[in-house]
C-alpha positions in Angstrom: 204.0 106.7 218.0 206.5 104.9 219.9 207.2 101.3 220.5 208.6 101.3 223.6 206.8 100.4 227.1 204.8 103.4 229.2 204.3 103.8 232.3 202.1 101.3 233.9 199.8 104.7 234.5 198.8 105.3 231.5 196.1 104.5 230.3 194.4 104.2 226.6 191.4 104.5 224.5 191.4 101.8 221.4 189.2 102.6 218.5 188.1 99.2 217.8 186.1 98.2 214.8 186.3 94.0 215.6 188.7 93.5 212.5 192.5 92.4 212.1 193.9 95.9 212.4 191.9 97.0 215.4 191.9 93.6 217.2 195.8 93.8 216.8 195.5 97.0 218.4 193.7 96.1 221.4 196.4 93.3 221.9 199.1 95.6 221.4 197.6 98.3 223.6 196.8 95.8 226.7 200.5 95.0 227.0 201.1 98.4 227.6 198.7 100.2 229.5 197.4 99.2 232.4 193.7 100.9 231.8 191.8 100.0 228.6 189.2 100.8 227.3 187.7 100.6 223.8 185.2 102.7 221.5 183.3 101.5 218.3 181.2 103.5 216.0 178.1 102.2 213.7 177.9 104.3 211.1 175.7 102.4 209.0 178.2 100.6 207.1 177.1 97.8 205.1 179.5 95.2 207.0 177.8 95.5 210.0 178.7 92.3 211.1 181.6 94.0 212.7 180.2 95.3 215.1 179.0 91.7 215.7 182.9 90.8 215.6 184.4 93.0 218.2 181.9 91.4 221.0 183.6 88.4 220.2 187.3 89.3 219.5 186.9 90.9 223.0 185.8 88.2 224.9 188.0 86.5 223.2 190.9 88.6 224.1 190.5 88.4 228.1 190.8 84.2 227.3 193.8 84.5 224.8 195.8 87.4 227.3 194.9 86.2 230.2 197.7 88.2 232.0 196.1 91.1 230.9 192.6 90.4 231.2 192.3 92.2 234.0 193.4 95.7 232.1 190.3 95.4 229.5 187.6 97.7 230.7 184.1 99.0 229.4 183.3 99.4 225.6 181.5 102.2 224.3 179.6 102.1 220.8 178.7 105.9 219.1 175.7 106.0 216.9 176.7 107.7 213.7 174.1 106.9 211.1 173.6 110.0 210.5 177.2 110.8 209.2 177.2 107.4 207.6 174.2 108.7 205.3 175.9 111.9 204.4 179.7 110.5 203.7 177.8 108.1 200.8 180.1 105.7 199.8 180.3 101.9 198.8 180.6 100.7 202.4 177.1 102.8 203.2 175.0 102.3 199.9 174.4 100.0 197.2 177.6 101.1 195.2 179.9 99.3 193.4 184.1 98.9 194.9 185.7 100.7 192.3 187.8 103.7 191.7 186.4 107.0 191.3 187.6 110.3 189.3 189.7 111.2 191.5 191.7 108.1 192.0 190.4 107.0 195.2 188.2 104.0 196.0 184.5 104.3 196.4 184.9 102.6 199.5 186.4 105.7 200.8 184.1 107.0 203.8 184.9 110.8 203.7 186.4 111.8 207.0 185.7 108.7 208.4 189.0 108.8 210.8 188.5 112.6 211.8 185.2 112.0 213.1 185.7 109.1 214.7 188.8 110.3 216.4 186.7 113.4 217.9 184.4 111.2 219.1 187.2 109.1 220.7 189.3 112.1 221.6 185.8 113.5 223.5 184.9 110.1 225.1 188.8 109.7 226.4 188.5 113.4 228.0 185.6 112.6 229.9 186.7 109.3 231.1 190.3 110.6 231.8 192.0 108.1 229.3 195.7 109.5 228.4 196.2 107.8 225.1 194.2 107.0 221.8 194.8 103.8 219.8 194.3 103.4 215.8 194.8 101.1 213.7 195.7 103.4 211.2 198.2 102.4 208.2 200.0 104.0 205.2 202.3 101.0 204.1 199.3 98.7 203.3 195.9 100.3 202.8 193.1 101.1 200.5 194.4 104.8 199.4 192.4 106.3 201.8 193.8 110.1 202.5 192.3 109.5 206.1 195.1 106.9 207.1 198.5 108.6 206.8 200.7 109.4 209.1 200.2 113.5 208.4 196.6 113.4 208.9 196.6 111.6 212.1 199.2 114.2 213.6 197.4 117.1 212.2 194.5 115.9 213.7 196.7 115.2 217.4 197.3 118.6 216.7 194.3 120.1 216.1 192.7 118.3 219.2 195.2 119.3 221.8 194.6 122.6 220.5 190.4 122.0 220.8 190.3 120.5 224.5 193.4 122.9 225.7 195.2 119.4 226.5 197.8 117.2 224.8 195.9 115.1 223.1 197.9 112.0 222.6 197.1 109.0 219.3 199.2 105.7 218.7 199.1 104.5 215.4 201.2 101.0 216.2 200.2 99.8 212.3 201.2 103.2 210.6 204.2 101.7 209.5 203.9 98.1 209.2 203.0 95.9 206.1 200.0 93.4 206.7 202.6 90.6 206.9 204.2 92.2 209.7 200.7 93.2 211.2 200.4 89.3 211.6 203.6 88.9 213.3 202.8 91.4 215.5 200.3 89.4 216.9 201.7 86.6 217.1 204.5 88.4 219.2 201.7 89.5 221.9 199.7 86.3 221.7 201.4 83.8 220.1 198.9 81.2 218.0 196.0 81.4 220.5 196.0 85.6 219.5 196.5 84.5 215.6 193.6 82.2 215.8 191.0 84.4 217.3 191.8 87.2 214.6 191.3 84.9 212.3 187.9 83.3 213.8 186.6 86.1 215.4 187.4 89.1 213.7 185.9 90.7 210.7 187.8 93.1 207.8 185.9 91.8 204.3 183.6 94.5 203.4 180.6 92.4 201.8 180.5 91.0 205.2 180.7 87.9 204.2 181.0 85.1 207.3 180.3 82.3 205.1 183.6 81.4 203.5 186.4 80.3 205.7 190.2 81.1 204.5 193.1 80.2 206.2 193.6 84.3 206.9 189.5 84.1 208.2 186.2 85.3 206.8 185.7 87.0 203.8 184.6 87.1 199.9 188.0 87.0 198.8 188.0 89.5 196.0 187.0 92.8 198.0 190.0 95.3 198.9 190.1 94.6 202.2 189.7 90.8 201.6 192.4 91.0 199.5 195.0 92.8 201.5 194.4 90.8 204.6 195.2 87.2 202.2 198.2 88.6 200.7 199.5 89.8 204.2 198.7 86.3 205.9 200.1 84.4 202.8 203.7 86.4 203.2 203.8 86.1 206.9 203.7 82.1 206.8 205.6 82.0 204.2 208.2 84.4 206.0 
């Protein structure tokens, strides 16, 4: 993953769930590349208000970026129920967020990121995008073995190999803390970007859009709640 400015060519692929991470992403990805598009995949989790929330953080997006608006093209969504009901976990089923015996949470989606990324990687060869976009993180996460920075490569690896092509993913977030995720966004959008993350977008895992924080929408006292307040609450107090 680099930092620096491509080509205005290039072009990108952002897997976009419609929460903080992904929606930072997006933002991230439409300052650089002058083609993007983004991908989304229902795979029956609980929280399936998100997919509710990335209609609205993209919309939202064009208004906010306005400089870039013109760069935001079509948005696919890939039906996997059918893995979701096999990879049983906490955000598919009626389970409780805990850890299980081997250490990791029960919110862990098994291979969540490595099919979703060969879905991405196949939709991005047949639409001739050059890049993928994650918002994949190993500084502040939920365990999940799925999220490191070794994974993700292997898996660039293993899909260049697949499709006989370079096969390309930015992980902008891999090494940033949540706090810094926030001031990310603020250094592509400024307030207006802050605000509609924290309107618009969704990350609790109960799904809960019914208590309003000053980091957004959320129970509070789920993993991913609780990540996204302590990241918000060091950033403004940074």
């Amino acid at each position: 993953m680099s930092d620096s400015l491509p080509t205005p060519a290039k072009s990108a692929l952002v897997l976009f769930s419609g929460g903080q991470d992904s929606a930072t992403c997006l933002a991230w990805a439409l300052e650089r590349y002058a083609r993007v598009e983004t991908v989304g995949f229902d795979y029956g989790q609980r929280h399936a208000v998100e997919m509710e929330a990335r209609l609205a953080v993209r919309e939202g997006m064009a208004a906010v970026l306005p400089q870039w608006a013109g760069r935001l093209g079509p948005d696919y969504v890939v039906d996997l129920t059918g893995y979701g009901r096999i990879a049983d976990s906490a955000l598919t089923a009626d389970r409780a967020i805990e850890m299980d015996a081997r250490g990791l949470p029960t919110t862990f989606v098994p291979g969540r990121n490595l099919v979703f990324l060969t879905c991405a990687a196949a939709l991005a060869d047949r639409r001739g995008l050059d890049v993928l976009v994650g918002g994949m993180c190993e500084t502040d996460y939920s365990g999940y073995p799925d999220c490191r920075r070794d994974t993700i490569e292997a898996m660039a690896t293993a899909l260049s190999l697949g499709l006989d092509k370079p096969v390309v993913i930015d992980t902008p977030l891999m090494a940033l803390t949540k706090a810094e995720t926030w001031a990310l966004a603020d250094r592509i959008g400024g307030p207006a970007l802050v605000d509609l993350i924290v309107e618009a977008s969704h990350t609790c895992y109960r799904g809960d859009r019914t208590h309003r924080h000053p980091w957004g929408y959320g129970c509070d006292n789920c993993p991913a709640c609780e990540l996204r307040a302590a990241g918000h609450a060091e950033w403004v107090a940074a």
